[in-house]
Structure formats: C-alpha cells, structure tokens
HTML snippet that shows the backbone in 3Dmol.js (N, CA, C, O; Angstrom):
<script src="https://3Dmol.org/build/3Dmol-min.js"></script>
<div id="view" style="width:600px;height:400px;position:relative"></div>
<script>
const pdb = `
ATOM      1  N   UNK A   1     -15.521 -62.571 112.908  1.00  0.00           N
ATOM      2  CA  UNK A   1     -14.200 -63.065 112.511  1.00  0.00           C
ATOM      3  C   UNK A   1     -13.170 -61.940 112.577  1.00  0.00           C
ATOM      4  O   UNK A   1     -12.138 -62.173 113.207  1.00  0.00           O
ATOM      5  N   UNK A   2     -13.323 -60.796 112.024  1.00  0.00           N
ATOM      6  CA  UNK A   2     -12.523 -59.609 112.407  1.00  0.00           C
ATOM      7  C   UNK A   2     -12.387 -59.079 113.465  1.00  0.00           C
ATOM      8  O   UNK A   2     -11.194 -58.849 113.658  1.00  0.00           O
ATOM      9  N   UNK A   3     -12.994 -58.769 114.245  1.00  0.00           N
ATOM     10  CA  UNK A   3     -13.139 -58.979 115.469  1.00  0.00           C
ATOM     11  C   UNK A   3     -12.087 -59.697 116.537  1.00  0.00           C
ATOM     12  O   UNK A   3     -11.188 -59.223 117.232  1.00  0.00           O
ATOM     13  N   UNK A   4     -12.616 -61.109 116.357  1.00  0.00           N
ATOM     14  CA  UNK A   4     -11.526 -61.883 117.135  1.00  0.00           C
ATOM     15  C   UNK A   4     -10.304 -61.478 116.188  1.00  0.00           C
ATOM     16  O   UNK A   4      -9.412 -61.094 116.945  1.00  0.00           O
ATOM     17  N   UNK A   5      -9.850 -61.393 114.778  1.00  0.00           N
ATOM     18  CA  UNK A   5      -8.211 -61.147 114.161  1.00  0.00           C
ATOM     19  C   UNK A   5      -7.982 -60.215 114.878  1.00  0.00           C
ATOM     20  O   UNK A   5      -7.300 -60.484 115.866  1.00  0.00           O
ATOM     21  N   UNK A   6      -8.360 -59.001 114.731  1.00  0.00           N
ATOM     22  CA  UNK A   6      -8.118 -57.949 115.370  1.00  0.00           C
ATOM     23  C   UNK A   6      -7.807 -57.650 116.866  1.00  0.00           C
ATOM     24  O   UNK A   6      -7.258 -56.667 117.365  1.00  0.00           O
ATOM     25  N   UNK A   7      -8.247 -58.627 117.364  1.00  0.00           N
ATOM     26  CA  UNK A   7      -8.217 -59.092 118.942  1.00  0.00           C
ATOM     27  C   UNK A   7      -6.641 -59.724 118.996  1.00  0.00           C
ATOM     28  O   UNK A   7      -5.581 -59.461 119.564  1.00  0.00           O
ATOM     29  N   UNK A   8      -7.025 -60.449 118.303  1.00  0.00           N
ATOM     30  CA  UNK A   8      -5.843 -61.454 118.439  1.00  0.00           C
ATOM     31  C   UNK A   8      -4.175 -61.049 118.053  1.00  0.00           C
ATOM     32  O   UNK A   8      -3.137 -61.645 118.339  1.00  0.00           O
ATOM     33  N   UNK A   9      -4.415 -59.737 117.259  1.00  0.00           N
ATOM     34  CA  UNK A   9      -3.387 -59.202 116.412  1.00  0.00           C
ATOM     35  C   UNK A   9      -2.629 -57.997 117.216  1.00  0.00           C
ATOM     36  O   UNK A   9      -1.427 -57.745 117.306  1.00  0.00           O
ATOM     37  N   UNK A  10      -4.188 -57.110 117.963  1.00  0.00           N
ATOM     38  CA  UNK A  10      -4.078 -56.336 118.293  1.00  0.00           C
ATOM     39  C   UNK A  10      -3.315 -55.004 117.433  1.00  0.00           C
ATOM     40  O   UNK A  10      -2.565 -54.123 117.854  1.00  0.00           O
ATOM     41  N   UNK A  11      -3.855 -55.275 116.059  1.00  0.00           N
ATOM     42  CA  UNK A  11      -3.569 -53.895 115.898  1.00  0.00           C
ATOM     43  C   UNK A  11      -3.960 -52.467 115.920  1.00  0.00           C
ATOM     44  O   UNK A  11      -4.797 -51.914 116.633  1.00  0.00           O
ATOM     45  N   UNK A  12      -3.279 -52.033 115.107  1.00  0.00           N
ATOM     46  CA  UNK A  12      -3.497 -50.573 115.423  1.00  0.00           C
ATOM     47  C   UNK A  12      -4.839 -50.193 114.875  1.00  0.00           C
ATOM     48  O   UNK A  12      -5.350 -51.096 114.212  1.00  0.00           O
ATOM     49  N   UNK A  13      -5.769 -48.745 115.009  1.00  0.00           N
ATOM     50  CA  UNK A  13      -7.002 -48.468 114.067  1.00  0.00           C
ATOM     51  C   UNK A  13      -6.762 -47.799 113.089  1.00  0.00           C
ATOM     52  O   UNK A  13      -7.631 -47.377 112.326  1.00  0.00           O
ATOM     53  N   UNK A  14      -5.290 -47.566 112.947  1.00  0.00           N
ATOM     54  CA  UNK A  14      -5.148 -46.687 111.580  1.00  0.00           C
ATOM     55  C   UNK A  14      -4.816 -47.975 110.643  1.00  0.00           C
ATOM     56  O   UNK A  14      -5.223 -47.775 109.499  1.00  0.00           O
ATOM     57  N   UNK A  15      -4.226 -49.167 110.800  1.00  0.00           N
ATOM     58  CA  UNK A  15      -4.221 -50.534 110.322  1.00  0.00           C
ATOM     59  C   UNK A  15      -5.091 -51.432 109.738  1.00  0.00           C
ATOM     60  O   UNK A  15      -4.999 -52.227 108.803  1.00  0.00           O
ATOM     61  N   UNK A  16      -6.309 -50.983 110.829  1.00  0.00           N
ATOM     62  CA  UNK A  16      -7.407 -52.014 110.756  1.00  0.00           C
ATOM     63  C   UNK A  16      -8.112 -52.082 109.121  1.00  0.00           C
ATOM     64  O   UNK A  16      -8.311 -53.002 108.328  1.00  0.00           O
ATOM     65  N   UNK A  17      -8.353 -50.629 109.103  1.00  0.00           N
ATOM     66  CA  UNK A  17      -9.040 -50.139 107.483  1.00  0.00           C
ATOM     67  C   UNK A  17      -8.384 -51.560 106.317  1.00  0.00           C
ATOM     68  O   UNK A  17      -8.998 -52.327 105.575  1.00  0.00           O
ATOM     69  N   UNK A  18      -6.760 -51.394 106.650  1.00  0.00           N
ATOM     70  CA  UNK A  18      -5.808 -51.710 105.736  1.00  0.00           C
ATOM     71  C   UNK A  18      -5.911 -53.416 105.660  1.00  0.00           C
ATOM     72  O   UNK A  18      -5.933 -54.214 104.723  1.00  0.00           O
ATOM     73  N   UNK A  19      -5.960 -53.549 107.154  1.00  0.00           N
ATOM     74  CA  UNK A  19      -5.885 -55.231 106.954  1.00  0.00           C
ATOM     75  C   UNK A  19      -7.688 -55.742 106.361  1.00  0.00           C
ATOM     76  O   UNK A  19      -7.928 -56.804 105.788  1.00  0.00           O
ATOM     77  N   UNK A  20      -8.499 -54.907 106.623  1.00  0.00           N
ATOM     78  CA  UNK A  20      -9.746 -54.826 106.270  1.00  0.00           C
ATOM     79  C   UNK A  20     -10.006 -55.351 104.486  1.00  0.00           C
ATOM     80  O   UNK A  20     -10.678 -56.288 104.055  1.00  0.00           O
ATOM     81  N   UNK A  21      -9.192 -54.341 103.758  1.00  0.00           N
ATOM     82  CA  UNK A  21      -9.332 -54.189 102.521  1.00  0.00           C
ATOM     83  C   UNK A  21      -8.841 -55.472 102.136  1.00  0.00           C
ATOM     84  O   UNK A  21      -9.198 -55.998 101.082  1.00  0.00           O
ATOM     85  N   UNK A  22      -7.771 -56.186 103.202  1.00  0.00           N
ATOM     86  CA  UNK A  22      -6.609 -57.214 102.408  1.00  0.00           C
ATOM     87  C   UNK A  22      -7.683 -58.386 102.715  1.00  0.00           C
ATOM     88  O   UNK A  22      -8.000 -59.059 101.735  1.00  0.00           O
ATOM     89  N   UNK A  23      -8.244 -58.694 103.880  1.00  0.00           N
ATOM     90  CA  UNK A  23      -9.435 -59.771 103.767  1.00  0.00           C
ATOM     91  C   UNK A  23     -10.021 -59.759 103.005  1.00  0.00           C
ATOM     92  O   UNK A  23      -9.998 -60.828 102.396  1.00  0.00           O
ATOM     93  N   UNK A  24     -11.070 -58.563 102.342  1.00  0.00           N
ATOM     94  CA  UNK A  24     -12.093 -58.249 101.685  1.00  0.00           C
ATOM     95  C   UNK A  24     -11.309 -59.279  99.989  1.00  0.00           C
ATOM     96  O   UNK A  24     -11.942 -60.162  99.409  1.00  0.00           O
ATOM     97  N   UNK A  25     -10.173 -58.899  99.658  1.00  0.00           N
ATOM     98  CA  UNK A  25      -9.807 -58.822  98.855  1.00  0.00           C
ATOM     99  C   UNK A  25      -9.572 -60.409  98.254  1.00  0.00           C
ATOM    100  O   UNK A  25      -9.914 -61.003  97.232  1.00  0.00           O
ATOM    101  N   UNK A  26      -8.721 -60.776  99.591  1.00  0.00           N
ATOM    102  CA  UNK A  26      -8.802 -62.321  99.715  1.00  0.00           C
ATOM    103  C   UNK A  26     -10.372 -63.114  99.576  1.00  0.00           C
ATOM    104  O   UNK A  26     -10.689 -64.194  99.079  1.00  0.00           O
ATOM    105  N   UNK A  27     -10.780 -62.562  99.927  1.00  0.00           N
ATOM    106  CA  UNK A  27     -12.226 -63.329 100.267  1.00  0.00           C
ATOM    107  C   UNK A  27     -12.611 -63.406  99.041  1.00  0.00           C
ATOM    108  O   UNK A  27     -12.862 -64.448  98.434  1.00  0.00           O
ATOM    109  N   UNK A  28     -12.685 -62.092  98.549  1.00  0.00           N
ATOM    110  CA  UNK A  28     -13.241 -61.963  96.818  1.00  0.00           C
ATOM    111  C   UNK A  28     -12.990 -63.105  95.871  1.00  0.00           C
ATOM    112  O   UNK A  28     -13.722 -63.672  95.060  1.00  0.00           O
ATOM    113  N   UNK A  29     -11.174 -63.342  96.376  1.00  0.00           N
ATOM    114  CA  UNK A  29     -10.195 -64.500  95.340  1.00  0.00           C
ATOM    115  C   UNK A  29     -10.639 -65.194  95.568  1.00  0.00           C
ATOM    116  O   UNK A  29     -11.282 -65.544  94.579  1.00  0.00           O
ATOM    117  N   UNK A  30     -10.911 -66.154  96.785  1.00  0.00           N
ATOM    118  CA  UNK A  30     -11.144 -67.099  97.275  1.00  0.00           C
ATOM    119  C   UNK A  30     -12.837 -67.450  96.766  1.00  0.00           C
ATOM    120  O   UNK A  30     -13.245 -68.541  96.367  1.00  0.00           O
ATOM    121  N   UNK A  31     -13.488 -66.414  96.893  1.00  0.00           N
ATOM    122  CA  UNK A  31     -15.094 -66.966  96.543  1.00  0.00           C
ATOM    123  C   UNK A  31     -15.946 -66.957  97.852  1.00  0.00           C
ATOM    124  O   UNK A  31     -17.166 -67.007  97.695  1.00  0.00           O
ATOM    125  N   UNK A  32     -15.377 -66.890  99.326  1.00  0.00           N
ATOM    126  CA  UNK A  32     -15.966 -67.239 100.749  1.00  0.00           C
ATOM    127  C   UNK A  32     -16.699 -65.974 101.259  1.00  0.00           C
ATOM    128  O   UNK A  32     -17.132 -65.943 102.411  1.00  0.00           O
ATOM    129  N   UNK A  33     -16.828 -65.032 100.492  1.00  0.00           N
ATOM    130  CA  UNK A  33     -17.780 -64.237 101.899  1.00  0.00           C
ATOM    131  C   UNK A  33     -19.101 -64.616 101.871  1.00  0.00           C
ATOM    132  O   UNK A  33     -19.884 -64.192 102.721  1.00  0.00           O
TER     133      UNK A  33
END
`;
const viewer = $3Dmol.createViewer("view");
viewer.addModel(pdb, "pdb");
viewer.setStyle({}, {cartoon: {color: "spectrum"}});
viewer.zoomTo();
viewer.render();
</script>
C-alpha cells in the first residue's frame, strides 16, 4: 500500500519517513493495521 502511495505521490525520501509516521498514526486511530 505504501508503495503504490508513494508511487502515486511521488514523493520525496526525505518525506517518505514523514508521511510514514502520518499513516502509522492514522491507522493506530482508525484500528486497521
């Protein structure tokens, strides 16, 4: 799934960490990993 976002977003790798943490984080709220 990160993977393809990251694909799809194309961002940067100094970014990735960042948008990394913000899924992780979401996911947590949400209950889905």
């Amino acid at each position: 799934m990160m993977a393809r976002l990251t694909g799809k977003l194309k961002i940067a790798p100094g970014e990735y960490a960042l948008v990394q943490m913000m899924w992780l984080a979401k996911c947590r709220a949400e209950m889905e990993c």
